[in-house]
Biotite code that builds the C-alpha atoms (Angstrom):
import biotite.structure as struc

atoms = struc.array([
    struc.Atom([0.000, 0.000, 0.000], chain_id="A", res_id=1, res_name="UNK", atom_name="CA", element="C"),
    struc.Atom([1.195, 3.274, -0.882], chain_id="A", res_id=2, res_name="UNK", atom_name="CA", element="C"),
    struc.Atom([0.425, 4.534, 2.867], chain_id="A", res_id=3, res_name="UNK", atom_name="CA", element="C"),
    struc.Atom([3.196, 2.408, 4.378], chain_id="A", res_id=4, res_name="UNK", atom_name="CA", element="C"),
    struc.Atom([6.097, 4.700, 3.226], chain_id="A", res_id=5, res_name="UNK", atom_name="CA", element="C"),
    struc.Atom([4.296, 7.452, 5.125], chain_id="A", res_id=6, res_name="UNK", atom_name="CA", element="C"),
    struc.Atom([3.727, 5.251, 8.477], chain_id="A", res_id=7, res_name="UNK", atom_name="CA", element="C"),
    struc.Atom([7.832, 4.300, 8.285], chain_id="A", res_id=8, res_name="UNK", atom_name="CA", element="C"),
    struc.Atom([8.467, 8.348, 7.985], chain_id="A", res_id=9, res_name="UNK", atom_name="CA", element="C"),
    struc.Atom([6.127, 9.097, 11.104], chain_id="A", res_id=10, res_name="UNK", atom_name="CA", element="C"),
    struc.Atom([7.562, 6.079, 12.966], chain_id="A", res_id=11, res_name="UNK", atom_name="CA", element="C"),
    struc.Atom([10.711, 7.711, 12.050], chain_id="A", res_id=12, res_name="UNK", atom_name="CA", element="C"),
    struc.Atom([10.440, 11.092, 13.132], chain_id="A", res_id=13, res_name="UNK", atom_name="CA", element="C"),
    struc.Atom([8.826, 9.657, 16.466], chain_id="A", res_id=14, res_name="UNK", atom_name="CA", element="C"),
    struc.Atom([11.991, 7.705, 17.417], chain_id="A", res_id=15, res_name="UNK", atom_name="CA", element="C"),
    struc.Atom([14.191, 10.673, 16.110], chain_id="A", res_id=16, res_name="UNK", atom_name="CA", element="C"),
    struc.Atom([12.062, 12.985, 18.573], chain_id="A", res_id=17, res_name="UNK", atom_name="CA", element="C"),
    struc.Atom([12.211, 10.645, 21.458], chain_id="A", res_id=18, res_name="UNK", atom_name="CA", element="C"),
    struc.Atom([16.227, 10.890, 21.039], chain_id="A", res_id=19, res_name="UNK", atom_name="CA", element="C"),
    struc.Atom([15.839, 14.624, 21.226], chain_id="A", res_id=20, res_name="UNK", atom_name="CA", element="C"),
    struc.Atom([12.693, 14.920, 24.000], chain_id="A", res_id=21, res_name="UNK", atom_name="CA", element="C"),
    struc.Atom([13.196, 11.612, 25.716], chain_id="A", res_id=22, res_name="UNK", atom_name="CA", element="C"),
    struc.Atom([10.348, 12.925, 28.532], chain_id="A", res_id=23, res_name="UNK", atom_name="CA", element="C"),
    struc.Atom([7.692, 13.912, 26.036], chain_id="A", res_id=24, res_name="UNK", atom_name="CA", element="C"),
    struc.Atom([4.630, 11.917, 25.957], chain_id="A", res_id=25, res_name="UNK", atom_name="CA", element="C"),
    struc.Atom([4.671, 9.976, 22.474], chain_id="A", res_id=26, res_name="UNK", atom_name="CA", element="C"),
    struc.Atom([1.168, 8.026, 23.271], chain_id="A", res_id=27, res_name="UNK", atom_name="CA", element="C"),
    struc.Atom([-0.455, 11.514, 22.576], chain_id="A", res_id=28, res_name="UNK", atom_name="CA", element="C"),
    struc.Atom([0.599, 12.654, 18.857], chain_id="A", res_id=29, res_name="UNK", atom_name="CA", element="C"),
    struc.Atom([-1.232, 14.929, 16.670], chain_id="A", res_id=30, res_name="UNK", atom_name="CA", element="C"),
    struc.Atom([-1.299, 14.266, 13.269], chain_id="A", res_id=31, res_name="UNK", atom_name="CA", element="C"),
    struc.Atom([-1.811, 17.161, 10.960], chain_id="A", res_id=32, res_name="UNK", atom_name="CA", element="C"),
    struc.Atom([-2.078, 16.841, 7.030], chain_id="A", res_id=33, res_name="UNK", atom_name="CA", element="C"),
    struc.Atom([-2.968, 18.140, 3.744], chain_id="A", res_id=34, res_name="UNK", atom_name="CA", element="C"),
    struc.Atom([-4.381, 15.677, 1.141], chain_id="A", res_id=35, res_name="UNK", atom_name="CA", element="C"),
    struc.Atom([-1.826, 12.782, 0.967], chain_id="A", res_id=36, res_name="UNK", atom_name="CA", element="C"),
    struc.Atom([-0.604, 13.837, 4.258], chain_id="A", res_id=37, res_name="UNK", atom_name="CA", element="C"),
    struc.Atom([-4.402, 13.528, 5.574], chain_id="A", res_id=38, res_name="UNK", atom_name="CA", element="C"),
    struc.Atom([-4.813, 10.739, 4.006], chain_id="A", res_id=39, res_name="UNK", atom_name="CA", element="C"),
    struc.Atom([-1.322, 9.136, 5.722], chain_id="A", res_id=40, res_name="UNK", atom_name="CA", element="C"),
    struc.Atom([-2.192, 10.514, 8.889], chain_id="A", res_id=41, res_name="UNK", atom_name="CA", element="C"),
    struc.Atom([-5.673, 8.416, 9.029], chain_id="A", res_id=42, res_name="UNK", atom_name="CA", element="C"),
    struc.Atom([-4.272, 5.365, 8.107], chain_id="A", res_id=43, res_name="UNK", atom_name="CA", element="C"),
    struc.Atom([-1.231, 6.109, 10.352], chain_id="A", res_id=44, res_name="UNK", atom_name="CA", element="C"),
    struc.Atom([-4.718, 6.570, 13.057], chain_id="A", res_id=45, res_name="UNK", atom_name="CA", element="C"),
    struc.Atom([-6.361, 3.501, 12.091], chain_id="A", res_id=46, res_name="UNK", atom_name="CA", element="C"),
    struc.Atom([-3.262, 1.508, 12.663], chain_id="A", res_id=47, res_name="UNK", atom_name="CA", element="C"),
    struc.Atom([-1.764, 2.913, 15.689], chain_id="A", res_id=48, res_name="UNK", atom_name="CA", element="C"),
    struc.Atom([-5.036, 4.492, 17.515], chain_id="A", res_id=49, res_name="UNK", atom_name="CA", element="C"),
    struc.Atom([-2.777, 3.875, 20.991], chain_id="A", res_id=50, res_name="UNK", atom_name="CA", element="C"),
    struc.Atom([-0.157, 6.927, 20.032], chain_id="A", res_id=51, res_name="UNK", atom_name="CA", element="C"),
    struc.Atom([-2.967, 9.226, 18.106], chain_id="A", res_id=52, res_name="UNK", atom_name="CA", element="C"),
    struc.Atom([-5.048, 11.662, 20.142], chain_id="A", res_id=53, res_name="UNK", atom_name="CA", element="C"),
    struc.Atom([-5.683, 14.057, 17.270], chain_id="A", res_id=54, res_name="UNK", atom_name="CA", element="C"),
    struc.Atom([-6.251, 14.314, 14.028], chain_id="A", res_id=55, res_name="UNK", atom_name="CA", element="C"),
    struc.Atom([-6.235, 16.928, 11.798], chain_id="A", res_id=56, res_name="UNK", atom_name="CA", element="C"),
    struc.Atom([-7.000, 16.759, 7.534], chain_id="A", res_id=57, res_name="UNK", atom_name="CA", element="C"),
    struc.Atom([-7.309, 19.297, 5.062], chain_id="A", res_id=58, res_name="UNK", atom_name="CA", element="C"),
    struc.Atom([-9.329, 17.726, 1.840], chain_id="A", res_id=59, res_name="UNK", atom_name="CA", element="C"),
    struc.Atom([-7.976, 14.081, 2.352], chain_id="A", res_id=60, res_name="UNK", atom_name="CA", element="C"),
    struc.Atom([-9.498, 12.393, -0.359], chain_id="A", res_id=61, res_name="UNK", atom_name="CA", element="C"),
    struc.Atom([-8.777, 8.424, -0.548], chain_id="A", res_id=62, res_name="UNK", atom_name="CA", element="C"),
    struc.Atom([-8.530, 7.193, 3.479], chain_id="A", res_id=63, res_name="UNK", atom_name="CA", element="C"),
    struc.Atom([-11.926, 6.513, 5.530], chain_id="A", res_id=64, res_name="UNK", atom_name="CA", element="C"),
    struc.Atom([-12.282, 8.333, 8.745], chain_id="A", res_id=65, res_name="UNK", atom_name="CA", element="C"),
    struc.Atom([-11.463, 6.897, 12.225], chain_id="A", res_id=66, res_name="UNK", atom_name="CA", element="C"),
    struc.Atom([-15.503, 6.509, 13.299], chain_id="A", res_id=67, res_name="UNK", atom_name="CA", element="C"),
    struc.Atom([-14.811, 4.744, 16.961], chain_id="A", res_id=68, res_name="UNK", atom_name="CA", element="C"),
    struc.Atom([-14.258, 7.727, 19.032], chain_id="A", res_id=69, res_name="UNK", atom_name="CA", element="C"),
    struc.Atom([-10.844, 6.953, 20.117], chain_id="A", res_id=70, res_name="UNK", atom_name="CA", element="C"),
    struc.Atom([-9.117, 9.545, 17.903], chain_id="A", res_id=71, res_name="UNK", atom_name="CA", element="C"),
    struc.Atom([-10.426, 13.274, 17.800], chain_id="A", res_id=72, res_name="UNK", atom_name="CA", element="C"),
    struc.Atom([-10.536, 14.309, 14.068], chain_id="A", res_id=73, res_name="UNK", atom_name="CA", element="C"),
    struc.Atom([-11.162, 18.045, 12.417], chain_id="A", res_id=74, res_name="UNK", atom_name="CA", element="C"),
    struc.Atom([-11.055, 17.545, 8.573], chain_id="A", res_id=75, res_name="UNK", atom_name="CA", element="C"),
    struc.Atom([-11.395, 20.978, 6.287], chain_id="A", res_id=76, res_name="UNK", atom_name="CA", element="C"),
    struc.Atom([-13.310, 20.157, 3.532], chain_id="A", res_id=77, res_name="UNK", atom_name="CA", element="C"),
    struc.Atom([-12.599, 22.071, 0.222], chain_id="A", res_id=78, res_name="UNK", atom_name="CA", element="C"),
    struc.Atom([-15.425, 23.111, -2.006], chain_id="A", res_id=79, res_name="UNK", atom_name="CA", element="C"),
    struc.Atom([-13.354, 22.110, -5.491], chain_id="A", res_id=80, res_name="UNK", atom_name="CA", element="C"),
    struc.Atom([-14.691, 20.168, -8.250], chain_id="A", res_id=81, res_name="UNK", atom_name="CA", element="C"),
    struc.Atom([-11.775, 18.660, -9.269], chain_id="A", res_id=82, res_name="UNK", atom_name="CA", element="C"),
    struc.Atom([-10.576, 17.427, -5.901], chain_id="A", res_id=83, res_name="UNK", atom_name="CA", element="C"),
    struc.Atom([-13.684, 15.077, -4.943], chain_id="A", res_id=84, res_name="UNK", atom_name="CA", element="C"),
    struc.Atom([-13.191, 13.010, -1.703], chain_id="A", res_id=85, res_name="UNK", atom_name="CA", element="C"),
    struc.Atom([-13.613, 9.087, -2.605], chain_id="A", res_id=86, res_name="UNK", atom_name="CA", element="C"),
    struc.Atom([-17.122, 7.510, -1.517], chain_id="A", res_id=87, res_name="UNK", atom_name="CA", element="C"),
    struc.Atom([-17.112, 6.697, 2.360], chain_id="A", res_id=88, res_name="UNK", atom_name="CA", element="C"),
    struc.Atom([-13.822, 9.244, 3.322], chain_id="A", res_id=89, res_name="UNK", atom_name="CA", element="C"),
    struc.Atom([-16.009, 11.504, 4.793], chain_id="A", res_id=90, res_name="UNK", atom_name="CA", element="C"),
    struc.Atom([-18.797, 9.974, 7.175], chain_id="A", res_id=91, res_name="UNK", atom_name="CA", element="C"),
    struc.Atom([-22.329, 11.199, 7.621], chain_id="A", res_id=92, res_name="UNK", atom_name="CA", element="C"),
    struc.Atom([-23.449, 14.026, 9.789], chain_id="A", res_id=93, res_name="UNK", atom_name="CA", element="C"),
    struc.Atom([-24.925, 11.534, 12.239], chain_id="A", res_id=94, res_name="UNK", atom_name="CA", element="C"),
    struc.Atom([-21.991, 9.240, 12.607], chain_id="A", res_id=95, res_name="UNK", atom_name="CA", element="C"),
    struc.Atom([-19.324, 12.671, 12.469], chain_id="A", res_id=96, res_name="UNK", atom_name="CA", element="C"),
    struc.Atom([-21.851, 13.381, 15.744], chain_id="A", res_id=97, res_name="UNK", atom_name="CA", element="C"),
    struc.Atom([-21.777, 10.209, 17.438], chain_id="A", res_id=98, res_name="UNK", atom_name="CA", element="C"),
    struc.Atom([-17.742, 9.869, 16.767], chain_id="A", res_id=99, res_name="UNK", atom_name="CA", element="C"),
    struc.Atom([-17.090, 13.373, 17.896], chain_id="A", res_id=100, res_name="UNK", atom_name="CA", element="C"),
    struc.Atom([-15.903, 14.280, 14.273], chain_id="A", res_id=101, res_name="UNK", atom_name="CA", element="C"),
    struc.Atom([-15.650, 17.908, 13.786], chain_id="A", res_id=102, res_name="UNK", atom_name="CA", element="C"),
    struc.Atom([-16.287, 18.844, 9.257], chain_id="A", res_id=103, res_name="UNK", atom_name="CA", element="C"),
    struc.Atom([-15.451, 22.021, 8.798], chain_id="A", res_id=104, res_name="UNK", atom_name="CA", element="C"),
    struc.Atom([-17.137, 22.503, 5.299], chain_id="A", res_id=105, res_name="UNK", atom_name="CA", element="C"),
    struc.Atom([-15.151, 25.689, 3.476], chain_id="A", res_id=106, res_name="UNK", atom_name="CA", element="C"),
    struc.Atom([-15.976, 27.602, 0.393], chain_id="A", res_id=107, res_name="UNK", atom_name="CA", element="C"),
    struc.Atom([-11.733, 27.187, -0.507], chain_id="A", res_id=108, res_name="UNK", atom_name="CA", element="C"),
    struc.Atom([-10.024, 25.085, -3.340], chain_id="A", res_id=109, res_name="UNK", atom_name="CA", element="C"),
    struc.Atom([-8.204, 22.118, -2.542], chain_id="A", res_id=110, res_name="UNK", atom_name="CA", element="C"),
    struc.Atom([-4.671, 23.893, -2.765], chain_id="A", res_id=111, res_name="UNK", atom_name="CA", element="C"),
    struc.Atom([-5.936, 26.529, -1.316], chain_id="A", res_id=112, res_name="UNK", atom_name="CA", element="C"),
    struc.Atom([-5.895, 23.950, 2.094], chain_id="A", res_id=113, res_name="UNK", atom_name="CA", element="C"),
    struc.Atom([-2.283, 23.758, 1.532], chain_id="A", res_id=114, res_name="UNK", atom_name="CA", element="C"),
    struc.Atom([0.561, 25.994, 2.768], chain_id="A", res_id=115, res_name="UNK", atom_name="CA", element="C"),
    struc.Atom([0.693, 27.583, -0.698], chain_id="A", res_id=116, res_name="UNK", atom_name="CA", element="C"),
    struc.Atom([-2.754, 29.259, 0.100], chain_id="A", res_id=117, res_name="UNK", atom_name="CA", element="C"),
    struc.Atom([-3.984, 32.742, 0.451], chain_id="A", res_id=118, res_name="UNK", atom_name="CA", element="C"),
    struc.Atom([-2.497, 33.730, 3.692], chain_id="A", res_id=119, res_name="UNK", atom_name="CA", element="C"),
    struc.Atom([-6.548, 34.428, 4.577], chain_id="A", res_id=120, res_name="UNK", atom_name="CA", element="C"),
    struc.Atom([-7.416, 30.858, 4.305], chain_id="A", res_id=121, res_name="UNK", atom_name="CA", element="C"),
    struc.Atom([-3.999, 30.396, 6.036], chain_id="A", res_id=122, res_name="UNK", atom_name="CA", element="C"),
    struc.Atom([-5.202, 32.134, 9.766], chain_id="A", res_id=123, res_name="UNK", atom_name="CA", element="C"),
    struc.Atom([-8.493, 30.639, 9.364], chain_id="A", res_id=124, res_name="UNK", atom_name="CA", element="C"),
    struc.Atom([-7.287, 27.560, 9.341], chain_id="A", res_id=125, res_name="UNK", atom_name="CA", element="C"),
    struc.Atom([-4.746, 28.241, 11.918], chain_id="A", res_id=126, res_name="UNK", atom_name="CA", element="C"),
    struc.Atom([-6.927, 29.502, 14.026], chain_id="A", res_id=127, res_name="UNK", atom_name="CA", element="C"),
    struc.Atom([-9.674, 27.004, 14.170], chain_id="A", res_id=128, res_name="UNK", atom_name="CA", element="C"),
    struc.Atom([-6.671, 24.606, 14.412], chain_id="A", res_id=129, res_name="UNK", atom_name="CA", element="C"),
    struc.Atom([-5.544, 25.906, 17.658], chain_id="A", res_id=130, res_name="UNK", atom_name="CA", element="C"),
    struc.Atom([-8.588, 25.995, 19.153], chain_id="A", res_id=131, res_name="UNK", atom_name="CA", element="C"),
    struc.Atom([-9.172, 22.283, 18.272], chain_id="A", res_id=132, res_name="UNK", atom_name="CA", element="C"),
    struc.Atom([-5.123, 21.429, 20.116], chain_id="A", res_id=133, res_name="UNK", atom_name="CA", element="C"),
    struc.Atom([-6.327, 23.504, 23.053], chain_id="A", res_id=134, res_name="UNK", atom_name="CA", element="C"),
    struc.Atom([-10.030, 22.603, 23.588], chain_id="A", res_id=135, res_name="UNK", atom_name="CA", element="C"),
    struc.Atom([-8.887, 19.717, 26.012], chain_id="A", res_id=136, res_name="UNK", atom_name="CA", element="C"),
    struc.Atom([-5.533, 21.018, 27.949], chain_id="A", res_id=137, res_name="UNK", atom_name="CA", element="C"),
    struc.Atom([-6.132, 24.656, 27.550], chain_id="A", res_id=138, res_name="UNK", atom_name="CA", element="C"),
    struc.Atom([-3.526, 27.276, 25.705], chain_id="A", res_id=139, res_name="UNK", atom_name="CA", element="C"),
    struc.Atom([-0.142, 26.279, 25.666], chain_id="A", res_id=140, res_name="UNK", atom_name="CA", element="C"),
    struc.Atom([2.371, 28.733, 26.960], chain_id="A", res_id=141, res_name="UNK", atom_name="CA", element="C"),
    struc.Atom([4.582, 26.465, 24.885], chain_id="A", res_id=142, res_name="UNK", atom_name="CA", element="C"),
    struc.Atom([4.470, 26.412, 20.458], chain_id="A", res_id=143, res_name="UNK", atom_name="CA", element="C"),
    struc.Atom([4.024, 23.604, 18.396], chain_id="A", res_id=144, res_name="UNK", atom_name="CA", element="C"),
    struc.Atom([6.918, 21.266, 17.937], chain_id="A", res_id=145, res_name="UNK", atom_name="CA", element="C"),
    struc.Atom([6.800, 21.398, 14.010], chain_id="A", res_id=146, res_name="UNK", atom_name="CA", element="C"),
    struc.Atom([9.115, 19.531, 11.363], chain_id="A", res_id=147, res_name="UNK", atom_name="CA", element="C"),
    struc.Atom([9.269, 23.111, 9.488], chain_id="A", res_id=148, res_name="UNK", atom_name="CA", element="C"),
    struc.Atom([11.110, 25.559, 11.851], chain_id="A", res_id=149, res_name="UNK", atom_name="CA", element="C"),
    struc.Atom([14.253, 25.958, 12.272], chain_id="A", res_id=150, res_name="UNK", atom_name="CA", element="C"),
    struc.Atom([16.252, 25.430, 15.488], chain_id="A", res_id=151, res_name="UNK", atom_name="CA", element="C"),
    struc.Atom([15.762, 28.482, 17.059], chain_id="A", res_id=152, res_name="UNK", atom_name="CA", element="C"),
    struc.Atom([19.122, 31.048, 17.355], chain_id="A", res_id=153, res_name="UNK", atom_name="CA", element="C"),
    struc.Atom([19.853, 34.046, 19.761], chain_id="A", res_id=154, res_name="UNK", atom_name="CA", element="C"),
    struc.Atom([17.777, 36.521, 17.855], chain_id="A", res_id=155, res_name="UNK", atom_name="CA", element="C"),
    struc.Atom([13.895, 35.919, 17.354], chain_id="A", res_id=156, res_name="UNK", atom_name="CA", element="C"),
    struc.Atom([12.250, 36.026, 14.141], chain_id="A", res_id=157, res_name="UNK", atom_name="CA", element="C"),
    struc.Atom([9.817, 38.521, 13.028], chain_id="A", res_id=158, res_name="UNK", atom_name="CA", element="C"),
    struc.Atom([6.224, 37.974, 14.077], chain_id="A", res_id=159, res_name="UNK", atom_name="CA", element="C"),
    struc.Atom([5.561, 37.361, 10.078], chain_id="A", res_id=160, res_name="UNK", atom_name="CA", element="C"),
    struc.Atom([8.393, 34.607, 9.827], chain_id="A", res_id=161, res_name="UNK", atom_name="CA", element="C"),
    struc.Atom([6.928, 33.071, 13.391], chain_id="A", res_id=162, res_name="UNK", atom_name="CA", element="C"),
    struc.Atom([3.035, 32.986, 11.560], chain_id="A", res_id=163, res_name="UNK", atom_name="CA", element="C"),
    struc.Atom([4.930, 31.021, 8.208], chain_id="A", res_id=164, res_name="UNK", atom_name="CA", element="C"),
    struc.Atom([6.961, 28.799, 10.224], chain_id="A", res_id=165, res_name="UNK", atom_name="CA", element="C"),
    struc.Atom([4.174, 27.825, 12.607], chain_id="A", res_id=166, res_name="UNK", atom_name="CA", element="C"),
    struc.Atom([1.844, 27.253, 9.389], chain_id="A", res_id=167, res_name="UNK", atom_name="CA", element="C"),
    struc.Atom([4.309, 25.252, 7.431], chain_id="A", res_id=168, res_name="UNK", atom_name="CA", element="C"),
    struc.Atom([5.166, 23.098, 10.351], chain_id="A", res_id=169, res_name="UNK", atom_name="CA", element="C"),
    struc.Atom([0.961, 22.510, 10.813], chain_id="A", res_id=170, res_name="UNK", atom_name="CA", element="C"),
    struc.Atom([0.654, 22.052, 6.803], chain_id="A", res_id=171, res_name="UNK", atom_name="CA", element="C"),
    struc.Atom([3.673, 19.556, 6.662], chain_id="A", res_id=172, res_name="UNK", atom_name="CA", element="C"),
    struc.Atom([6.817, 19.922, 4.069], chain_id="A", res_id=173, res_name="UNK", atom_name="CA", element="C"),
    struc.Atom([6.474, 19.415, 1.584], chain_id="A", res_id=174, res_name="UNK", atom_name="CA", element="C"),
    struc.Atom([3.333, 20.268, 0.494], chain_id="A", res_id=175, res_name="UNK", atom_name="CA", element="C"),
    struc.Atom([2.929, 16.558, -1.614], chain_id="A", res_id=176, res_name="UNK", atom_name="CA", element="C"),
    struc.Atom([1.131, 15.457, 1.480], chain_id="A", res_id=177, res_name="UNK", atom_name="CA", element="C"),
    struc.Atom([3.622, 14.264, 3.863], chain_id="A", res_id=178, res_name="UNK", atom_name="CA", element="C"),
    struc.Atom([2.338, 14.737, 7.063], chain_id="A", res_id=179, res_name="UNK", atom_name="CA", element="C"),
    struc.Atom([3.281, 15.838, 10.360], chain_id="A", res_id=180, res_name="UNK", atom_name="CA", element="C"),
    struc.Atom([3.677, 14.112, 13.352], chain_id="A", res_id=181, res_name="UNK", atom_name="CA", element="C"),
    struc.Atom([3.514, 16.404, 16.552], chain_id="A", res_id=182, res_name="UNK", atom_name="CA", element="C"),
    struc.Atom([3.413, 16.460, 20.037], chain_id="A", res_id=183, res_name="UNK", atom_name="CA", element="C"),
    struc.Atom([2.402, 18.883, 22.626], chain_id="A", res_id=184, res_name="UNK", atom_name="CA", element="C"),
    struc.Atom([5.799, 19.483, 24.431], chain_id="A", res_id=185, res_name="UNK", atom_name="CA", element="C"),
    struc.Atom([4.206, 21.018, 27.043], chain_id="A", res_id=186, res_name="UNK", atom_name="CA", element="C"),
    struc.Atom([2.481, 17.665, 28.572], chain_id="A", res_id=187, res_name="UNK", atom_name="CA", element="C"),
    struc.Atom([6.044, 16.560, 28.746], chain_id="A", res_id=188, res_name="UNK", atom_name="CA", element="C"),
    struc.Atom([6.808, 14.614, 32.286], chain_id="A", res_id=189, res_name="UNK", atom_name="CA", element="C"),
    struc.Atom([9.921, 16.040, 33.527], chain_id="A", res_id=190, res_name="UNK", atom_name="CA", element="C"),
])
């Protein structure tokens, strides 16, 4: 399956970032994709459902939902004719209520999802995005641990160059679909 290459990478990047945060909590990863990377991320749920909390598409297209409740999902949902999810990705209203499933349905195009959007789309998304990673544990006096920023130096970045790093590192790198595996540093046992 085409999928498996994408599991290896987040398996990966997990035992990479347990080298580098060896007192995070890696039973509690966020998955965040666009497309592929959505796609990748669900199977990556469906398979390991014990190290997913969240999950977060934008237009996956090919891979079924998680409907058992064990993994909280957001999906975006473009409005493009050309980009048409597969019968079954998407579940009804009804079972997106009993799961806990949150659809965002937007009037964007499919790339429009991706980090290549309209920086408009861009905070929407990021916004609604943050929201869903806090709704549990609260704000985070702590950012994102993201595959797209840099190691941080002595001098900080603009506020403009902290918005595109945080979004790239939500979106994934590159923007084929690979997803992103994160975790929320700040539930780290120390």
């Amino acid at each position: 399956m085409q999928y498996n290459r994408g599991i290896f990478n987040i398996m990966f990047a997990v035992d990479e970032l347990k080298k580098r945060y060896p007192n995070a909590d890696y039973r509690r990863l966020t998955l965040i994709g666009h497309s592929n990377g959505g796609d990748i991320s669900m199977y990556f749920a469906k398979l390991h459902p014990d190290l997913v909390k969240k999950v977060v598409t934008l237009d996956n297209l090919r891979v079924p939902f998680v409907t058992d409740g064990t993994v909280k999902i957001l999906s975006f949902r473009s409005k493009d004719p050309v980009f048409k999810a597969d019968p079954g990705v998407v579940p009804s209203d009804e079972i997106c209520a009993k799961a806990g499933i949150k659809v965002v349905r937007t009037e964007f195009q499919h790339n429009d999802l991706s980090d290549r959007g309209p920086d408009r789309v861009k905070a929407a998304i990021e916004a609604s995005v943050q929201a869903f990673l806090d709704e549990d544990e609260g704000p985070s006096s702590i950012p994102l641990l993201t595959a797209a920023a840099p190691d941080r130096v002595a001098s900080s970045p603009s506020p403009r160059t902290e918005r595109k790093n945080r979004w790239q590192g939500l979106i994934g790198q590159p923007a084929h679909g690979s997803p992103l595996a994160t975790d929320r540093l700040t539930r780290a046992k120390q």
